[in-house]
KOLSE-99328 format. One record per residue (C-alpha): residue in one letter; x negated, y, z. Coordinates in steps of 0.1 Angstrom, whole numbers, plus 5000, padded with zeros to 4 digits. Each point is the difference from the previous one (the first is absolute). Layout:
% residues N
AXYZ
...
% end
This chain:
% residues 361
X834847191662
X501750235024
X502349885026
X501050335019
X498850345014
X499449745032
X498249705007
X501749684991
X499649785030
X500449624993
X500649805035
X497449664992
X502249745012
X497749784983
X500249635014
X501350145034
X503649814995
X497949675010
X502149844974
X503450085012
X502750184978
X501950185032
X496550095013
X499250204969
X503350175001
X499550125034
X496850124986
X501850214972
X502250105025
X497350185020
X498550154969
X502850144990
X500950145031
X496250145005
X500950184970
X497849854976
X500250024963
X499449674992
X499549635019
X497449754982
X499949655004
X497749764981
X500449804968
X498249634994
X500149674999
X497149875023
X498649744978
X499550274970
X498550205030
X497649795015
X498149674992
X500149745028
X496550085013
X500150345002
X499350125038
X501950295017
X498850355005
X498550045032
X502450175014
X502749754992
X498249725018
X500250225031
X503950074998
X501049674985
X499449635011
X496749924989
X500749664983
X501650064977
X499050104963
X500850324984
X502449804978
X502049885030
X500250345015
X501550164971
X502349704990
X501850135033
X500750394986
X500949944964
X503550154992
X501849824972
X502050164973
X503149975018
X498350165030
X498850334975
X503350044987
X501950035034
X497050245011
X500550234972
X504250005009
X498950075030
X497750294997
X502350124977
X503049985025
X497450175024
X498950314981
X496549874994
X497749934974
X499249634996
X496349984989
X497749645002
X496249924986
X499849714977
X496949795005
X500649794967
X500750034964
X503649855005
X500650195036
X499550314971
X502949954979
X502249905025
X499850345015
X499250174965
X502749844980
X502349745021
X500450275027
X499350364978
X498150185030
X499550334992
X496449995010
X497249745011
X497750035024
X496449794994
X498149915033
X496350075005
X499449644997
X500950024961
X498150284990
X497349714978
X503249794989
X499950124966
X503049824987
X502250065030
X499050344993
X501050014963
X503249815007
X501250285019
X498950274979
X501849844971
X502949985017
X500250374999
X500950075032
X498350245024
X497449845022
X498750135036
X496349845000
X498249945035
X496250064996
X498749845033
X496749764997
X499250224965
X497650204988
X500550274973
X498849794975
X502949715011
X502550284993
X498850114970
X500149684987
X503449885015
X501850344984
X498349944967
X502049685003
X502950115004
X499350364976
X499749714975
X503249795013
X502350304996
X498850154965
X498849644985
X502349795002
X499449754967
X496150085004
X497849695012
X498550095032
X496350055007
X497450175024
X499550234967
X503650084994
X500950095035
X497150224999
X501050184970
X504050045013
X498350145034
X498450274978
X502550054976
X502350275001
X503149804997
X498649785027
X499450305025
X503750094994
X501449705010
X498350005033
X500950355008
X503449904993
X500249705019
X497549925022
X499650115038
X496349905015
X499649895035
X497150055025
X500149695025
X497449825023
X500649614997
X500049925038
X502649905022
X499950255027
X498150214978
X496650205021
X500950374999
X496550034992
X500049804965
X503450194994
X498050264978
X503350234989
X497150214984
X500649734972
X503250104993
X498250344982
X497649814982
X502449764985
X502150304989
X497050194989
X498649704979
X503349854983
X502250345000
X502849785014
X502450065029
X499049865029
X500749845035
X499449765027
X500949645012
X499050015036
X499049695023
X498950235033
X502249965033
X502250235001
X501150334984
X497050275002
X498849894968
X502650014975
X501150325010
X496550154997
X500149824963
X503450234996
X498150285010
X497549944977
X502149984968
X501349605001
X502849994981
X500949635011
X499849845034
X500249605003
X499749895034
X500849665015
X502549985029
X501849705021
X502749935023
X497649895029
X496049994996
X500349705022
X501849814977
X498149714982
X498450024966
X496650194980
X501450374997
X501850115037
X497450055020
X499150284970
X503150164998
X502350275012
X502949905020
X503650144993
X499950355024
X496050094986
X501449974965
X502550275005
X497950165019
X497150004971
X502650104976
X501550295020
X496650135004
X499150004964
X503450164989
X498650295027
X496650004988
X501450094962
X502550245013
X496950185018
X498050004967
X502050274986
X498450204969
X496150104999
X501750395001
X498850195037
X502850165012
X501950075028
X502749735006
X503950135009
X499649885035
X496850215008
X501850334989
X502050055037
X496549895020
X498050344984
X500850255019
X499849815033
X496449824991
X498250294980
X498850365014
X500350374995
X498250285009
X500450155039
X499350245027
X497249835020
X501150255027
X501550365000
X499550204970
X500850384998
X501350184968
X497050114980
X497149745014
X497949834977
X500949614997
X496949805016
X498749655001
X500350085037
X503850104997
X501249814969
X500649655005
X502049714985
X502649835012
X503049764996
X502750084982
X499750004968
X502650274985
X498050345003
X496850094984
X497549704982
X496549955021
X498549974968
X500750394999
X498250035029
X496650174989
X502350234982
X501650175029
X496450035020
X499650355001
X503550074993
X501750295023
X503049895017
X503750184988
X501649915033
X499549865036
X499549645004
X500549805030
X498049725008
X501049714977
X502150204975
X499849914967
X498050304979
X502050164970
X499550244968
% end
């Protein structure tokens, strides 16, 4: 599922409005004018998220107050339906991509159907939900799949669902049957069509040394699919070194203020580092150029001054033989190659040379 020649960067707003409508618009705001391709919020209703005992992540209890439930917490950042719809005006207004995760079969087809994204985008934590999974796929739309807590296996098994929700559609699933759409012909060309495979680390800030952007070639080696990388690290080195390495999609979360209250900030790229990380990739790809070696245009006028020729070491007369003792090289460029330089060893001289002249036929 190609985007572009260049990586498609998605600004994780995530749950960093807190809740609030203008916040979140200030938010697109900033990714927009970072130059983003695409702002993403996320898409659930808390109680189809999250049973009433379930604790927080560790890092949440840390950046949140610690008595509440998980429940409570995301009670706060749910955006209604009324809320998505003036998000996607606005984006739209703004020259920006709306994207958003769903986290539930009927956060799905609101953004599948209700909204017509043009892609989804599945978060690591979803990888073993096998029938958000093929709810997506059989909405046909293109899906961006995080890959962060999973092993090789996991993927396998989370694009066999959803090789079987885009090429089975009447077809009861099964363990079996998404095994057989995962090898099946059919199957393999729906995920090259339409599936884009993220390499993440599920950790919020993310250790650069669990970040493992090695993975990004194995996951393209194993599954033949285009890949890229949902980073969690402070600040920007990361995602561009994932450009470098052939990411075709950056997602990276970014705030207002990482002082401001709530799980996600403290992880998370403020407004200036976001334009920043997305200035720096757009160089990084412009540097890449072709795998040709060549001589770029601008290098052409700096030859002559940084490359050597052939000279007088000292006075030459007419007839001498040329010497390692009075053959030399030196700067500039524009008279005879060094490489020639064995070649005119034993040589007789045609003319005088003064010390520093450049020798000629």
């Amino acid at each position: 599922m190609p985007i572009s020649q260049r990586a498609y960067i998605i600004a994780e707003v995530g749950v960093n409005h807190n809740g609030s409508l203008e916040m979140a618009k200030q938010l697109v705001d900033a990714a927009a004018e970072a130059g983003a391709d695409a702002v993403k919020f996320q898409t659930f209703k808390a109680e189809k998220l999250v049973s009433r005992t379930a604790p927080k992540a560790e890092y949440q209890t840390k950046t949140t107050d610690q008595n509440e439930s998980q429940l409570e917490m995301l009670k706060k950042l749910e955006l209604d339906e009324a809320a998505h719809l003036s998000l996607i005006k606005y984006c739209h207004e703004q020259g920006i991509e709306f994207l958003s995760t769903p986290f539930d079969l009927e956060s799905v087809d609101l953004l599948a159907y209700r909204f017509d994204l043009p892609r989804l985008k599945i978060a690591s934590s979803e990888i073993t939900n096998a029938p958000l999974l093929l709810n997506a796929a059989r909405s046909g739309k293109p899906i961006i799949l995080s890959t962060g807590m999973s092993t090789l296996g996991e993927v396998e098994m989370a694009l066999g669902v959803l090789a079987f929700g885009y090429t089975k559609p009447d077809v009861t699933p099964s363990l079996a049957a998404f095994c057989q759409a995962f090898c099946s012909e059919e199957g393999q060309r729906a995920l090259q069509e339409r599936v884009i495979l993220l390499h993440c680390t599920t950790e919020y800030p993310a250790p650069v040394r669990d970040v493992n952007l090695r993975a990004m070639d194995t996951l393209q080696a194993a599954f033949g699919l285009p890949v890229g990388l949902s980073d969690h690290t402070s600040g920007i080195a990361i995602p561009i070194a994932a450009v470098a390495r052939g990411a075709v999609v950056i997602e990276k979360h970014f705030t207002l203020d990482r002082d401001l209250p709530g799980p996600d900030h403290k992880a998370s790229l403020e407004p200036e580092e976001l334009k920043a990380m997305v200035r720096s990739i757009r160089e990084v790809e412009e540097a890449l150029g072709s795998a040709r070696k060549y001589p770029a245009g601008s290098e052409f006028k700096n030859m002559v001054a940084a490359r050597k020729s052939l000279v007088a070491a000292r006075i030459i007369e007419k007839g001498e033989l040329f010497t390692e003792h009075n053959l030399t090289i030196k700067r500039p460029g524009d008279g005879i190659s060094p490489m020639l330089y064995w070649e005119w060893l034993g040589k007789q001289a045609k003319k005088n040379y003064q010390a520093d002249e450049k020798v000629s036929l």
